[in-house]
VOGU-3710 file (C-alpha; in Angstrom, 3 decimals, decimal comma):
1> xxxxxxxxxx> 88,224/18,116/-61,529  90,560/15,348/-59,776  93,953/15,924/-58,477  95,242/13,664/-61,524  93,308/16,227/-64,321  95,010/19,338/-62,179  98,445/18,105/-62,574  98,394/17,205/-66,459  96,381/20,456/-66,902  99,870/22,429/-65,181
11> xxxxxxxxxx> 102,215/20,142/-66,824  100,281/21,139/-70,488  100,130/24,710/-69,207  104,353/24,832/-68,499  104,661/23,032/-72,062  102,747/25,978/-73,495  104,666/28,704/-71,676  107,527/27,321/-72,648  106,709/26,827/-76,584  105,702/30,504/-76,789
21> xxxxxxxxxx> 108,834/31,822/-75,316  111,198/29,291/-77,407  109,082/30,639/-80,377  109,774/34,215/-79,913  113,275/33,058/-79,298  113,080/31,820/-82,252  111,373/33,995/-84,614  114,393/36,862/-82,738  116,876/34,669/-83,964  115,721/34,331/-87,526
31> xxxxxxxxxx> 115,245/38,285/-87,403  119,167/38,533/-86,577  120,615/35,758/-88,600  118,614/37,649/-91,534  119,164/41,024/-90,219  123,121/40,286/-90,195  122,966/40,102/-93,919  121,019/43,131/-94,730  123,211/44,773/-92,444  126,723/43,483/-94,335
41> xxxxxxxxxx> 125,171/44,668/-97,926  124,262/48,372/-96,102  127,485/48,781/-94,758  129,109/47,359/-97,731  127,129/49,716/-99,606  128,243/52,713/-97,864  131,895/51,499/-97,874  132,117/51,867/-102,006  133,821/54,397/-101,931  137,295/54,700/-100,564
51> xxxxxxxxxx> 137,329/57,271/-98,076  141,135/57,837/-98,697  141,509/57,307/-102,475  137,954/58,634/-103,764  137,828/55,437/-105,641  135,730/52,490/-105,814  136,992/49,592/-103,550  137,057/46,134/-104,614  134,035/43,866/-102,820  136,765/42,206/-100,659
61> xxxxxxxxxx> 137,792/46,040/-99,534  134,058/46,384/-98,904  133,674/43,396/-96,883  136,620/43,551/-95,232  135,608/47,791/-93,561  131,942/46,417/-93,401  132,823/43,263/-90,779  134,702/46,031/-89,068  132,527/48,159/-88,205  131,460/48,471/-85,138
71> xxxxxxxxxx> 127,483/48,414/-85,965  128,461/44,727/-87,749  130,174/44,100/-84,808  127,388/44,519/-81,667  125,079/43,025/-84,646  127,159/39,797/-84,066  127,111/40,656/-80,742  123,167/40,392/-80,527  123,262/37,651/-82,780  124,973/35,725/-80,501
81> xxxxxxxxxx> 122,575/36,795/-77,647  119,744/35,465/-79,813  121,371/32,261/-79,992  121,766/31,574/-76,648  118,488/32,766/-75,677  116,789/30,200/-78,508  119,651/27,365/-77,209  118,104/27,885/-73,577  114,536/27,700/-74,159  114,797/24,735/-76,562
91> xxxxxxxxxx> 116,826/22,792/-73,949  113,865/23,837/-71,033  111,265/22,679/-73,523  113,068/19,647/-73,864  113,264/19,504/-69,827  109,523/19,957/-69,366  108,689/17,510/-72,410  110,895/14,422/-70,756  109,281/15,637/-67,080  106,029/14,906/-68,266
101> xxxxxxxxxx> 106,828/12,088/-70,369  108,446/10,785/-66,777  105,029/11,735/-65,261  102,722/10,482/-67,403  104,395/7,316/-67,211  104,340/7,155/-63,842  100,583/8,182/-63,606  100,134/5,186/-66,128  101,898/2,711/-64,209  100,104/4,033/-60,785
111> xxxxxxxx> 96,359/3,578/-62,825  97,372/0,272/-63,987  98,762/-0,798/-60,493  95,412/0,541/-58,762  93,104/-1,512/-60,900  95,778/-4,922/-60,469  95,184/-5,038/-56,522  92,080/-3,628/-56,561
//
């Protein structure tokens, strides 16, 4: 293998790294965004009742405890987490993806020079 095939076989390598680990960023953040709603119906659930009155609350009332709560609260918390992590790795793919479309351009323009002056 040639010094040329070595390089685009790294360069392809980082891309991949990089894809998996925005992926799994990704599929985390999906898990929260959708998590955050299970979690609002639970805890809106469980806030029914009126703890004070003994009677049913109105869905606003339930909201209203169920955002909060402090488990809704480091949900959000981890939801935001998620959504930096996903930000970062989509903005290092897109790093690595203009880094090799600045290589490969180069590498082109290098061949093409090469075979102009012999």
């Amino acid at each position: 293998m040639n010094t040329f095939d070595d390089l685009l076989e790294n360069k392809l390598e980082k891309l991949r790294e990089i894809g998996i680990k925005h992926a799994e960023a990704k599929r985390k953040l999906s898990i929260m965004d959708h998590g955050r709603k299970i979690l609002l119906a639970k805890l809106m659930k469980e806030k029914q009742l009126n703890s004070t009155t003994g009677k049913m609350d109105s869905v606003n009332a339930q909201e209203r405890e169920a955002r909060a709560d402090q488990r809704y609260q480091d949900h959000i918390e981890g939801l935001g987490i998620a959504i930096e992590e996903e930000a970062k790795w989509s903005w290092e793919k897109k790093i690595v993806d203009i880094n090799f479309e600045s290589w490969k351009t180069k590498m082109i323009h290098s061949v093409v020079e090469k075979k102009h002056y012999g």
